[in-house]
matplotlib code that plots the C-alpha trace (Angstrom):
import matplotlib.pyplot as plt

x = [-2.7, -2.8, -1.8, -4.3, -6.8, -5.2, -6.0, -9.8, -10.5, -9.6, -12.3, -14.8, -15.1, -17.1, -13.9, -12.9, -13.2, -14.6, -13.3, -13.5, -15.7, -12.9, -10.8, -11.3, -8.6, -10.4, -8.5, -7.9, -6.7, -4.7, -5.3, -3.2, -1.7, -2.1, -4.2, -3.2, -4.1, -1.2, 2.0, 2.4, 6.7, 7.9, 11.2, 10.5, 11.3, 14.4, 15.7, 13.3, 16.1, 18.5, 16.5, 16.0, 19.2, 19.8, 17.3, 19.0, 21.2, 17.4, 16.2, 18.7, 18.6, 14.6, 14.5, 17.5, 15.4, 12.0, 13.3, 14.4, 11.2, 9.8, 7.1, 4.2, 0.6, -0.4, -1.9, -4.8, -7.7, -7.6, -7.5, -10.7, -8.8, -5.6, -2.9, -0.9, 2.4, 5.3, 8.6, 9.0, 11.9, 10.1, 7.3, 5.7, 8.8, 10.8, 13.6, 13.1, 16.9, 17.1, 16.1, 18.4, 21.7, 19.9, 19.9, 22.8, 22.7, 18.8, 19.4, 21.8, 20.2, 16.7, 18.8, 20.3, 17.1, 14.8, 17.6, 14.5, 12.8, 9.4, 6.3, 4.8, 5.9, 8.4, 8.3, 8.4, 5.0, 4.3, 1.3, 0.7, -1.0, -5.0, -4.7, -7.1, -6.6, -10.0, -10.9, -9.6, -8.5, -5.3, -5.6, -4.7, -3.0, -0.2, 1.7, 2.7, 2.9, 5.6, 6.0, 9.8, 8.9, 11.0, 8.9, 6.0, 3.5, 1.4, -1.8, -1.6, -2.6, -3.4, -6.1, -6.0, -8.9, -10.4, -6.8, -5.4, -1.8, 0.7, 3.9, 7.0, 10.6, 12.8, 10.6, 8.8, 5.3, 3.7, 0.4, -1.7, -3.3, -5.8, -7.5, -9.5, -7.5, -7.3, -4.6, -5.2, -2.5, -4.1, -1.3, 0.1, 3.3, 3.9, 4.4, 6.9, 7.4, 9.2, 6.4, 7.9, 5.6, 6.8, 5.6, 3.8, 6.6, 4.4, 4.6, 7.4, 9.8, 8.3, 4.9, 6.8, 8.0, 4.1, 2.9, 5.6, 4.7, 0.8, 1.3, 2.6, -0.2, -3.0, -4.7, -4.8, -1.4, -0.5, -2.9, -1.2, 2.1, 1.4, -0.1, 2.7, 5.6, 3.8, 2.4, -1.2, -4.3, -6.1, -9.3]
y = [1.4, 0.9, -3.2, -3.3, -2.1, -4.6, -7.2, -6.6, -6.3, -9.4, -10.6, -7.9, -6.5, -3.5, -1.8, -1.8, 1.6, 0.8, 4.0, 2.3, -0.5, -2.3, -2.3, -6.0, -7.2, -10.9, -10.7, -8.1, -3.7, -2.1, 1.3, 4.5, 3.2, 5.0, 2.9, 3.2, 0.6, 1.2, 3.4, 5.9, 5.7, 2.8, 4.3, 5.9, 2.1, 2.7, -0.8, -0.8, 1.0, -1.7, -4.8, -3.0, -3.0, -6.4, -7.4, -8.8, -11.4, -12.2, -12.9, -15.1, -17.4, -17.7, -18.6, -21.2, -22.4, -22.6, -24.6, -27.2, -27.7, -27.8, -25.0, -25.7, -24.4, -21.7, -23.3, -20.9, -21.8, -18.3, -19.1, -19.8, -20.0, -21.7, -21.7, -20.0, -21.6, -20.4, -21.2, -19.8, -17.8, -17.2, -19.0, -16.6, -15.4, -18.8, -18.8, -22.0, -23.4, -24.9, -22.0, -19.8, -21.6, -22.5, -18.8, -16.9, -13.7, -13.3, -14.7, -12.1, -9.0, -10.1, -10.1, -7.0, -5.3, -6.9, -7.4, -8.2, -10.2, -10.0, -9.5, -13.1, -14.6, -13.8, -16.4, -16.3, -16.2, -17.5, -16.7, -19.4, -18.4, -17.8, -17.8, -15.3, -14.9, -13.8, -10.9, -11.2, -9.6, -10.3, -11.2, -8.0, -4.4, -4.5, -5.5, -4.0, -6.3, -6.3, -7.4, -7.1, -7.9, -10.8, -11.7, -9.4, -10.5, -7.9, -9.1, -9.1, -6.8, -6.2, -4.5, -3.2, -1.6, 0.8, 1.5, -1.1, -1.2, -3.6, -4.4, -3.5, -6.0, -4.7, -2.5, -2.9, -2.4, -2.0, -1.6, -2.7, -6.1, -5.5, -3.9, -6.0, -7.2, -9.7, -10.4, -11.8, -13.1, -13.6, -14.0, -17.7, -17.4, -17.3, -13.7, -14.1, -11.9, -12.1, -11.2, -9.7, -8.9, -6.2, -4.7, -1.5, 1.6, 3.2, 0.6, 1.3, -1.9, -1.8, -3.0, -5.2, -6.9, -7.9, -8.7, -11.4, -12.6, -12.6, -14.1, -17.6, -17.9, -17.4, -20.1, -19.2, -18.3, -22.0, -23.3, -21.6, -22.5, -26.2, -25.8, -23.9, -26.5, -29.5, -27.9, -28.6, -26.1, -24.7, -22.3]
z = [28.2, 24.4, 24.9, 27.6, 25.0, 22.9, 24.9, 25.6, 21.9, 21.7, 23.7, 22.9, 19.2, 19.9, 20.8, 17.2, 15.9, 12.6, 11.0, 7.4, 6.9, 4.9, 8.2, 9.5, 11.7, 12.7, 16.2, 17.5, 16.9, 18.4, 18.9, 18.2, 14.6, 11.6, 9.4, 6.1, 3.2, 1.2, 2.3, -0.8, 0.4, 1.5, 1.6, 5.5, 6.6, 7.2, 5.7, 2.4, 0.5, 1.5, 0.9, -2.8, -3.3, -2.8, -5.2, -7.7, -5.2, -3.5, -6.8, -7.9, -4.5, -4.9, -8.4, -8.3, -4.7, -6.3, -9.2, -6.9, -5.7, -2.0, -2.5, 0.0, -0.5, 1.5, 5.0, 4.5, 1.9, 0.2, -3.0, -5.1, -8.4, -9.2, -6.2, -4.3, -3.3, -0.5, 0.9, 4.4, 5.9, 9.3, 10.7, 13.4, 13.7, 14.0, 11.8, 9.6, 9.0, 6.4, 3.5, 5.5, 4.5, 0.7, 0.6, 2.5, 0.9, 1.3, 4.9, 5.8, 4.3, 6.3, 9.4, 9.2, 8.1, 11.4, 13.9, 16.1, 13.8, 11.7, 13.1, 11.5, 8.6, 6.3, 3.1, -0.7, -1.9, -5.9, -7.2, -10.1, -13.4, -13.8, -9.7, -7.4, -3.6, -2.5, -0.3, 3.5, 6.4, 8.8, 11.6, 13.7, 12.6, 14.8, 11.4, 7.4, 5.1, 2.2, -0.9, -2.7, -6.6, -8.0, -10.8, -11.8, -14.8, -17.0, -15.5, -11.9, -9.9, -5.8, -4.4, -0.5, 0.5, -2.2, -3.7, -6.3, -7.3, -9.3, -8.6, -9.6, -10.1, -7.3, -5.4, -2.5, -2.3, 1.8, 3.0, 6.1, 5.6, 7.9, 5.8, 3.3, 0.6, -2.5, -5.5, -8.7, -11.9, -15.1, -17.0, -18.0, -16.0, -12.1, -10.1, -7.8, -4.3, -1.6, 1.6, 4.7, 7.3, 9.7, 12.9, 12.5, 13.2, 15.1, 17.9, 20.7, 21.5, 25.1, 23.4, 20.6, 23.5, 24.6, 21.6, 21.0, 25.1, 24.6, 21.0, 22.2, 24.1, 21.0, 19.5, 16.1, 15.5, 16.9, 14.4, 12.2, 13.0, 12.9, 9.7, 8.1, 9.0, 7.9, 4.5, 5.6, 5.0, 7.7, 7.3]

ax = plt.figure().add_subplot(projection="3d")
ax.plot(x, y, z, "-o")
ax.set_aspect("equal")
plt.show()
């Protein structure tokens, strides 16, 4: 019942609750999930703890990566100020090769936290200096998005619905990117995160399963997708 309702959202809008105006998802919601901007404890994801712990090894893999170049900007035109670069794990879900053996340890830790993968896109996302991503939604709320802190500046901060937070090096930050959200760095150096974007726990695997099916089928995640693995920019 709640994928069927899914589905129909997707096609007709009115079937968004609109509890909290700042609650957006462009595609579609899915109902029945708490909504919350940001999640006060990260820690009840079972696997938060351990991708903490391995901070210092993920780190070390993305720094060493990122100064050997090969950084794409972000296929979506979100940035009205400076840039916003990133280096993808998972595509949509697709593993992307290549960074995996650059970066074994962060490779391995990943797969043992989402043996069935992300929901999206998993990628390390650098956030140059004097940079602003402006206000948007995701696309749906079937997904928690989180940042790990690599390399946090004094000026940069992230605001997810009303609520506006800053990060901290080696601990994750989570909250529900369909609600309306922006980031901004003023400092003169980059901030660094690794962005993980998992499915929402309160899903079931039965209905994991569908959204994966009906998501090959979508336009704009292809769009996407295309965009992503030729480094391109896509509205």
């Amino acid at each position: 019942d709640r994928m069927h309702s899914y589905l129909r959202s997707h096609y007709d809008k009115r079937l968004f609750p609109h509890a909290d105006p700042l609650q957006k998802p462009r595609v579609s919601y899915f109902p029945g999930l708490r909504a919350l901007p940001i999640h006060d404890d990260p820690r009840e994801i079972p696997w938060i703890a351990r991708l903490e712990d391995g901070y210092q090894q993920i780190r070390d893999e993305l720094l060493d990566m990122i100064g050997h170049g090969g950084l794409i900007p972000h296929p979506q035109k979100l940035t009205d100020a400076g840039t916003w670069r990133v280096k993808y794990f998972y595509v949509l879900g697709e593993e992307q090769e290549a960074i995996h053996r650059v970066c074994p340890s962060t490779s391995s830790l990943l797969k043992s936290c989402m043996p069935m993968g992300p929901s999206e896109n998993i990628f390390c996302s650098v956030l140059d200096a004097e940079s602003h991503i402006k206000p948007h939604c995701g696309p749906v709320n079937t997904r928690l998005t989180c940042h790990l802190g690599l390399v946090v500046t004094p000026a940069s901060e992230l605001r997810v619905g009303r609520e506006v937070v800053r990060w901290q090096e080696g601990r994750c930050l989570v909250f529900d990117d369909s609600f309306e959200h922006e980031a901004w760095n003023k400092s003169d150096s980059a901030r660094i995160v690794l962005l993980i974007q998992l499915w929402h726990p309160d899903l079931s695997d039965a209905e994991i399963w569908a959204l994966k099916e009906v998501r090959r089928y979508t336009a704009p995640h292809l769009e996407y997708k295309e965009a992503a693995m030729r480094g391109a920019l896509v509205d």
